[in-house]
C-alpha positions as CSV (number, residue, x, y, z in Angstrom):
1,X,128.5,93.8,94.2
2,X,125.9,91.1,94.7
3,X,124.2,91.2,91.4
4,X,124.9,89.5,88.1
5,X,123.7,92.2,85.7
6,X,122.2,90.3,82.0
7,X,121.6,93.2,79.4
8,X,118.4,91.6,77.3
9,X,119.4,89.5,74.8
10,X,122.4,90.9,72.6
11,X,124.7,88.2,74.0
12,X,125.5,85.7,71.4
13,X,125.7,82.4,71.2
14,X,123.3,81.5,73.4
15,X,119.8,80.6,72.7
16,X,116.7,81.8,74.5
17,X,115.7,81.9,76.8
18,X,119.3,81.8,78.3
19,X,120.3,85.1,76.6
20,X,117.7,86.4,78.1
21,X,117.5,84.6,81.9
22,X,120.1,82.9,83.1
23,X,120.1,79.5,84.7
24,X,117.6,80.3,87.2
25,X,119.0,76.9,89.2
26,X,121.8,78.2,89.9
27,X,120.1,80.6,92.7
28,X,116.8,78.4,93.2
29,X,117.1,75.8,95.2
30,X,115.0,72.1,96.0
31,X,112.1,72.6,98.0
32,X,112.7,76.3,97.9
33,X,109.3,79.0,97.7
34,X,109.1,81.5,95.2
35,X,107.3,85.0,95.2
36,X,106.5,87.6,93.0
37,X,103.6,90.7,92.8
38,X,100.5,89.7,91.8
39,X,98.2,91.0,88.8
40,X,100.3,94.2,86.7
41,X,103.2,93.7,89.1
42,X,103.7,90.1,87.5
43,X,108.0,89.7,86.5
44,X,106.1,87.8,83.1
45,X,109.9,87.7,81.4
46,X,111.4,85.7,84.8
47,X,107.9,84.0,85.3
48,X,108.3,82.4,81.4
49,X,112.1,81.5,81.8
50,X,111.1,79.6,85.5
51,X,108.5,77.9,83.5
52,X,110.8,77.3,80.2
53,X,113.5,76.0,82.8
54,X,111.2,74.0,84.9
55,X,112.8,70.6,84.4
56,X,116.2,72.2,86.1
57,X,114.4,72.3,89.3
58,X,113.5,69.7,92.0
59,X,109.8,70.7,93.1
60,X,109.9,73.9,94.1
61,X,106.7,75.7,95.5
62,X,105.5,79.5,94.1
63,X,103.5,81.2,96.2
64,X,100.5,83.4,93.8
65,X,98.4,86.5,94.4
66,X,96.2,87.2,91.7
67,X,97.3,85.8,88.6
68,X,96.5,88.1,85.5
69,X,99.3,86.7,82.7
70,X,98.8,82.8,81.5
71,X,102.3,81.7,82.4
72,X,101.0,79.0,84.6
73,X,99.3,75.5,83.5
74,X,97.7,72.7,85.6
75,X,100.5,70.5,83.9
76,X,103.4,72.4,85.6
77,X,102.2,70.9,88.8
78,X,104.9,67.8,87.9
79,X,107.8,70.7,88.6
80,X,106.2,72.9,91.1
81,X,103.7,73.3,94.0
82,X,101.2,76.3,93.9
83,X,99.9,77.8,96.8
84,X,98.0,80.8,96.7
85,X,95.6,83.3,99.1
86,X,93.3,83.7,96.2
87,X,91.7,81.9,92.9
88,X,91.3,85.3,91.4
89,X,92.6,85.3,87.5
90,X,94.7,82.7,85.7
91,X,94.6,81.1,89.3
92,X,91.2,79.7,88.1
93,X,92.0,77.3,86.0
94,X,94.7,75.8,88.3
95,X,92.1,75.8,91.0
96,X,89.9,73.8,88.6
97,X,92.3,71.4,88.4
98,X,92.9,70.9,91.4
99,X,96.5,71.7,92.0
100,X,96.4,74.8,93.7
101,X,96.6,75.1,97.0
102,X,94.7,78.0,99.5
103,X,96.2,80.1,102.3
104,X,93.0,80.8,104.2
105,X,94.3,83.5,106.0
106,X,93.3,87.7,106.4
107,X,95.4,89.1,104.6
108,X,96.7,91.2,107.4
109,X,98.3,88.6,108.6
110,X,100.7,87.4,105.8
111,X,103.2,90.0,106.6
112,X,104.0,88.1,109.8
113,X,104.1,84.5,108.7
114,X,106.7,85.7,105.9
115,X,108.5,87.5,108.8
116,X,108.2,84.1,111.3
117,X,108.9,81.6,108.7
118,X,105.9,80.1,109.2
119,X,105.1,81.1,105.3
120,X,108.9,80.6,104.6
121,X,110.1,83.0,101.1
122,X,113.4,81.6,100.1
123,X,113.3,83.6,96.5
124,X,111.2,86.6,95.8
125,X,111.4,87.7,92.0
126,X,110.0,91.4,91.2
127,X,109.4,93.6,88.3
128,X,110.9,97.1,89.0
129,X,111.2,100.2,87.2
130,X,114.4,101.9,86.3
131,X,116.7,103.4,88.7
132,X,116.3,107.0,89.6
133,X,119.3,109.4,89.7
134,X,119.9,107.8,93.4
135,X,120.3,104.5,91.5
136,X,117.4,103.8,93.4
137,X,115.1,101.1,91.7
138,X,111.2,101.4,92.6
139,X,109.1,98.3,93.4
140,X,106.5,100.2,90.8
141,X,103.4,98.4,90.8
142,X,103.6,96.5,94.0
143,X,104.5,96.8,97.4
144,X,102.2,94.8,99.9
145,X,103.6,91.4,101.3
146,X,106.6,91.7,98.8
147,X,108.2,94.1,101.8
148,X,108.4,91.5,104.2
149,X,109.5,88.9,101.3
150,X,112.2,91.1,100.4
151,X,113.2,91.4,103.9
152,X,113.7,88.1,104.6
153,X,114.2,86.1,101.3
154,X,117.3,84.8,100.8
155,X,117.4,85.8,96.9
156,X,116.3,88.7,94.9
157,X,116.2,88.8,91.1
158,X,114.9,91.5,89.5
159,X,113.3,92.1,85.9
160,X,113.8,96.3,85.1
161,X,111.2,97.4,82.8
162,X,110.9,100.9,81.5
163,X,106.9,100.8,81.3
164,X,107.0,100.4,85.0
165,X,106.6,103.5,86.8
166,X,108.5,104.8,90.0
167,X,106.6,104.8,92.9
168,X,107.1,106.4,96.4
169,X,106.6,104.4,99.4
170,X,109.8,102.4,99.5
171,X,111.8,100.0,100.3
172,X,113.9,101.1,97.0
173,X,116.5,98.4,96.3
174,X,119.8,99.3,94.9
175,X,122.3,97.1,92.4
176,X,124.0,95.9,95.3
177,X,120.5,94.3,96.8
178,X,120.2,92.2,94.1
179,X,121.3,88.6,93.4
180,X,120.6,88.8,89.2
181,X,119.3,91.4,87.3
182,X,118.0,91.6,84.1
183,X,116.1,94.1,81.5
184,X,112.8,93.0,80.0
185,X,110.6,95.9,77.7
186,X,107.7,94.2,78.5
187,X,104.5,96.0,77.2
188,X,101.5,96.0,79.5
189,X,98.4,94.2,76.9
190,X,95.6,96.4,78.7
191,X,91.7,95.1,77.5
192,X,89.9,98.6,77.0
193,X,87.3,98.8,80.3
194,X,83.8,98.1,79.4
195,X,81.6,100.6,81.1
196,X,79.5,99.9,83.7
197,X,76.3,98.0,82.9
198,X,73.0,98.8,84.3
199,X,72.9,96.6,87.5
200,X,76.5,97.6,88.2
201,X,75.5,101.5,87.6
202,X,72.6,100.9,89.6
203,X,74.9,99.8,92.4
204,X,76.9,102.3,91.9
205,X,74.7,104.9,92.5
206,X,73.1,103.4,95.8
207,X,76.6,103.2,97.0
208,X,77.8,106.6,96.4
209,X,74.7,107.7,98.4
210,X,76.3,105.8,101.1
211,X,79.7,108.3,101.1
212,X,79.6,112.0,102.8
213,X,82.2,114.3,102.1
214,X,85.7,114.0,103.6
215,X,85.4,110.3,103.8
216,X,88.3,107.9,103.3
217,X,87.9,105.2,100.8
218,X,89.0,101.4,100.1
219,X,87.5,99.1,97.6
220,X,88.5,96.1,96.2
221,X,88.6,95.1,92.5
222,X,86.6,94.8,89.6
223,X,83.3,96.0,87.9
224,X,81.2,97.2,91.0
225,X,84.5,99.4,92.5
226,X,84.9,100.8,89.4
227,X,81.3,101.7,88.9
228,X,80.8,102.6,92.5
229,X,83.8,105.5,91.9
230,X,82.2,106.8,88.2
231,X,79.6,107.6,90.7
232,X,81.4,109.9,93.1
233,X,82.7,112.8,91.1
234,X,80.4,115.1,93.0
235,X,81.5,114.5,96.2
236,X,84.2,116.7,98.0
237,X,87.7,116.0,99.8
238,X,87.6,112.4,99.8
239,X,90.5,110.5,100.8
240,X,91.8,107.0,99.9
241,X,94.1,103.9,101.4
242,X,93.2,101.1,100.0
243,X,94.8,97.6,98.8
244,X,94.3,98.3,95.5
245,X,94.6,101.5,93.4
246,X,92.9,102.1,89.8
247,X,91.5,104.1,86.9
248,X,88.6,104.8,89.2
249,X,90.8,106.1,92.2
250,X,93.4,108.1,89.5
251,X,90.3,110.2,87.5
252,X,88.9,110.8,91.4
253,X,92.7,112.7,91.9
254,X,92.5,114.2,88.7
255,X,89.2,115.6,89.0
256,X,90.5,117.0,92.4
257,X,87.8,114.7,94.4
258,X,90.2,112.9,95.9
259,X,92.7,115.3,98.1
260,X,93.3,113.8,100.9
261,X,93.0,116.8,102.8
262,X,91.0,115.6,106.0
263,X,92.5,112.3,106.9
264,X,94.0,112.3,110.1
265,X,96.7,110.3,109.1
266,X,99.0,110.7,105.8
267,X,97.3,114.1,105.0
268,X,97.8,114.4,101.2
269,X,98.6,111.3,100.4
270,X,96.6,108.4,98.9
271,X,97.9,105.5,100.4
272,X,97.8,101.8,98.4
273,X,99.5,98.5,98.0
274,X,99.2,97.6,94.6
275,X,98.1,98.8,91.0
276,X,95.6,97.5,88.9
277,X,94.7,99.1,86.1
278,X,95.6,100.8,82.7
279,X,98.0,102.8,81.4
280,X,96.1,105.8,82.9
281,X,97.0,104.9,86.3
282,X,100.5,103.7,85.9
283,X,100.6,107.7,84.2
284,X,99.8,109.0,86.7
285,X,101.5,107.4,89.2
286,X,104.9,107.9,88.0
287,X,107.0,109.8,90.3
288,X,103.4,111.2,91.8
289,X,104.8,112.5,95.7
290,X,100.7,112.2,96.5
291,X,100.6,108.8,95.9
292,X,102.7,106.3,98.3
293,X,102.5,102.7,97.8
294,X,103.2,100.5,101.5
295,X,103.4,97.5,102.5
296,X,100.1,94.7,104.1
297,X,101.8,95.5,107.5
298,X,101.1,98.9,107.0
299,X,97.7,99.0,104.4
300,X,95.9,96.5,106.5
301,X,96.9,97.0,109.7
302,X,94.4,97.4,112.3
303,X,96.4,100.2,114.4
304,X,96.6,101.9,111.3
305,X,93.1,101.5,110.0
306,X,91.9,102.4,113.8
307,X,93.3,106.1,113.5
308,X,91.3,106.5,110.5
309,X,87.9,108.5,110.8
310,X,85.2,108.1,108.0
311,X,86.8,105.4,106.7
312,X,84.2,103.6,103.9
313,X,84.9,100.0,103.1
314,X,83.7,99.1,99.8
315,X,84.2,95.5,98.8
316,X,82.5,92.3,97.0
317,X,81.5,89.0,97.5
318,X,80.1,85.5,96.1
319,X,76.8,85.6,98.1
320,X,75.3,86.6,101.4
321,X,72.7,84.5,103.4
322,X,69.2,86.3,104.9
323,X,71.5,87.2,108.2
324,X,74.3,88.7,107.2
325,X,77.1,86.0,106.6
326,X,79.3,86.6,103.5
327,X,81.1,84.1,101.4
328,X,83.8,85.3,99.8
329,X,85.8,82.4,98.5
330,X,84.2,79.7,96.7
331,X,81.5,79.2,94.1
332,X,80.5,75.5,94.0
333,X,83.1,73.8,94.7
334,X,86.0,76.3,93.2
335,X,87.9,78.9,94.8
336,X,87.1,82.0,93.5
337,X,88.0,84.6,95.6
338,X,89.8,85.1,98.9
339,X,89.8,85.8,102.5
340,X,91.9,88.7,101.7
341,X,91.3,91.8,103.0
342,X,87.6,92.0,103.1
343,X,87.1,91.6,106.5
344,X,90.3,93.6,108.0
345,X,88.6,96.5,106.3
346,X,85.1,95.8,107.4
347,X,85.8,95.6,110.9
348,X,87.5,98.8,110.5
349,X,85.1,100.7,109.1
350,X,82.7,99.4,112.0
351,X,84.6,100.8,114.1
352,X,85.7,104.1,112.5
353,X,84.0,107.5,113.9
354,X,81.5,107.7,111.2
355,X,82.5,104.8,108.9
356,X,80.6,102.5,106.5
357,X,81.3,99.0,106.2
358,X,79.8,97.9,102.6
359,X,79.3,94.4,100.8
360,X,78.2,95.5,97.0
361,X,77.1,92.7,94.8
362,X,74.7,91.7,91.6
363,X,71.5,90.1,92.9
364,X,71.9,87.2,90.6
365,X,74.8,84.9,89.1
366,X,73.1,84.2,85.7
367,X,70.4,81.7,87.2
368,X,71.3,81.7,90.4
369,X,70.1,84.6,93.1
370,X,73.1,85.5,94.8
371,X,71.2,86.4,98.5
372,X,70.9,83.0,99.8
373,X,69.3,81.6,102.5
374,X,71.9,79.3,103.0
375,X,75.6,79.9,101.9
376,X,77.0,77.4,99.6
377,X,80.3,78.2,100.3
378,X,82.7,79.3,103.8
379,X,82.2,81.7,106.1
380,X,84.5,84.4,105.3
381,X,82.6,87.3,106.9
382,X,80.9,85.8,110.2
383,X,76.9,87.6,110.6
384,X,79.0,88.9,113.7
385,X,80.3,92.0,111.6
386,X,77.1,92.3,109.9
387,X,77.6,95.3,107.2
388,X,75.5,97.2,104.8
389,X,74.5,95.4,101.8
390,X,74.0,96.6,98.5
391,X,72.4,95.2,95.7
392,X,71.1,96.5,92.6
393,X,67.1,96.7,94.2
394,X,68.7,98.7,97.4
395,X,70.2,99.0,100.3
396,X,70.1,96.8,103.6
397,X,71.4,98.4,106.5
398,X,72.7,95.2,109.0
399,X,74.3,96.9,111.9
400,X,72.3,96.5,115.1
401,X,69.8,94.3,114.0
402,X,68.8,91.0,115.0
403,X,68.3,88.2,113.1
404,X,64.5,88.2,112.8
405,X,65.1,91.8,111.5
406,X,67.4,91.5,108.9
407,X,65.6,88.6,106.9
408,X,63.2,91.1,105.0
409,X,65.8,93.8,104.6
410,X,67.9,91.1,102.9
411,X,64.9,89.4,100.9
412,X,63.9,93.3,99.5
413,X,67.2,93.5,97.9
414,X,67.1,90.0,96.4
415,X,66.5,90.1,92.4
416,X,62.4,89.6,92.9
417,X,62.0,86.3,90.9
418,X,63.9,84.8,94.1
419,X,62.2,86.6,97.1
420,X,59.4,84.3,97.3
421,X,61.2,80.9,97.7
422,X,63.8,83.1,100.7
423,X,60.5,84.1,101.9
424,X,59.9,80.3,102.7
425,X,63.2,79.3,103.3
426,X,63.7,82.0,106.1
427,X,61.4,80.0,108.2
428,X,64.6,77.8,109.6
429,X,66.2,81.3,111.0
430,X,62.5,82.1,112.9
């Protein structure tokens, strides 16, 4: 059996965080990279003893998705390297520092630099639920790039916690998979959901007029998904695969919105990589056979995403300029955001037999108007794959347009204290 099994902490005579954790350098090498899931599917018991233990280790590097515990601090740069695809979360304040690192890359694509070694995982830690009666323990929360990680990594440790539920999907890992186990009752701190304010409502709503029945949904994360779902619950037979899943995208299954019933692919199923959300969701995920959680090769894939009809992207972003081009990444000069996804789901809804490629954002960023006639960040999403965007004031409609065309369809949506001065500034695109 490969695994060293460590039952919580009723050994004695050792003090914490040993009788909890191990020595964690005894399977971590120098100059080794670490992984885990990102936001709920955080290992926080192995992610505090790596950090309690840090001074075992000759710099290592940790590899981040979106960081939602603070385990991490700027000062633990001395011990490790961090090197992320996103700033999202606790990742902020290590990108204000300036000791993270950024992966620029779609996310797509990060199944296959894990599987070439050119994004090499030597350790991949995970947080896993308990075994079923095959002995069969679920990734729960996560699946997305940790598939390839656990594929290819040449150490697995595992943190089992019973408020993790078992999800379908696979791969399911079994005792003799793992390299060290240990049992963590980790409680999930959940901040109650504040509901949707006006201008997110208002979005919302000019969204949901965007999505027919039957349609097939993704949307990212955060305020304006969540609002832009609240809104849907009279629509009919909508299906979902998505990166992320949610409260939204569980009361959509529960009302009976959500069935699935006319994708062409995975008929039945709501297909996801990762869960984000309250205890609802992880409820009613738990040994759910309509819900299947795969991994970025599969969620993101464009083969995949091409056999899908009516598929409606719904994502976010930092600004967009008066032709189209979206920054997703960086306010000022800190990483914010990502590459991520956005754009392997936007080109995939442009192409979809009746899709809807959709960029939903707030007109303004407290004093700051947030359609720009200049971007003050990358190019994430080129004006190339110009989209639909949505703002609180409406809906700009980008696809076939030119660029003379698209200024005052961008300019009506702008909050209207700003429209003026992106009336004179659009006079360098003419």
């Amino acid at each position: 059996m490969k695994h060293i099994a460590i039952d919580s902490a009723r050994q004695s005579g050792i003090s914490e965080p040993d009788c909890r954790v191990p020595d964690l350098s005894a399977l971590i090498r120098p100059g080794d990279t670490v992984m885990w899931g990102q936001s709920h599917a955080e290992p926080v018991k192995l992610m505090r003893a790596l950090v309690e233990q840090r001074h075992r280790f000759q710099r290592i590097r940790i590899f981040l998705g979106i960081g939602r515990t603070e385990v991490l601090e700027p000062e633990h740069a001395s011990e490790f390297e961090f090197l992320a695809y996103c700033g999202s979360g606790s990742n902020r304040k290590l990108a204000r520092a300036g000791v993270l690192d950024i992966l620029p890359i779609h996310y797509s694509q990060l199944p296959a630099l894990i599987a070439t070694e050119a994004l090499r995982i030597d350790v991949v830690m995970l947080q896993v639920s308990p075994p079923d009666e095959h002995g069969r323990y679920s990734l729960g929360l996560a699946r997305e790039y940790l598939v390839e990680a656990v594929a290819h990594a040449r150490v697995i440790i595992v943190e089992v916690n019973p408020n993790v539920p078992w999800t379908y999907g696979g791969p399911y890992l079994l005792e003799s998979a793992i390299d060290l186990l240990v049992h963590s009752d980790q409680t999930f701190e959940d901040a109650p959901a504040a509901p949707p304010g006006a201008v997110e409502s208002s979005i919302g709503k000019h969204v949901a007029s965007l999505v027919n029945d039957g349609m097939t949904l993704q949307t990212g994360i955060g305020a304006i998904p969540d609002a832009v779902l609240s809104h849907l619950h009279d629509k009919r037979d909508l299906g979902v695969h998505s990166g992320s899943i949610g409260d939204g995208f569980a009361a959509l299954c529960e009302a009976g919105v959500v069935t699935n019933s006319r994708k062409k692919i995975d008929a039945g199923v709501t297909v996801g990589g990762v869960i984000i959300g309250s205890e609802r969701v992880r409820h009613w995920a738990h040994r759910n056979r309509a819900l299947e959680l795969r991994g970025t090769e599969y969620t993101h894939s464009p083969a995949v995403l091409g056999r899908i009809d009516g598929f409606a992207a719904i994502n976010s972003a930092v600004e967009v300029d008066l032709t189209g081009q979206i920054n997703a990444e960086m306010v000022a000069d800190t990483y914010v955001g990502a590459v991520g996804g956005v754009a392997d789901f936007l080109r995939a809804a442009h192409a979809s037999h009746g899709g809807m490629p959709i960029v939903a954002l707030p007109s303004t960023a407290g004093a700051h108007s947030r359609i720009v006639s200049r971007l003050s960040g990358p190019v994430t999403v080129p004006r190339s794959d110009g989209c639909v965007i949505v703002t609180e004031y409406g809906i700009a409609d980008l696809r076939g347009l030119s660029l003379a065309q698209r200024i005052p369809r961008m300019i009506a949506i702008a909050h209207p204290e700003y429209r003026e001065r992106l009336e004179r500034d659009a006079g360098r695109f003419r």
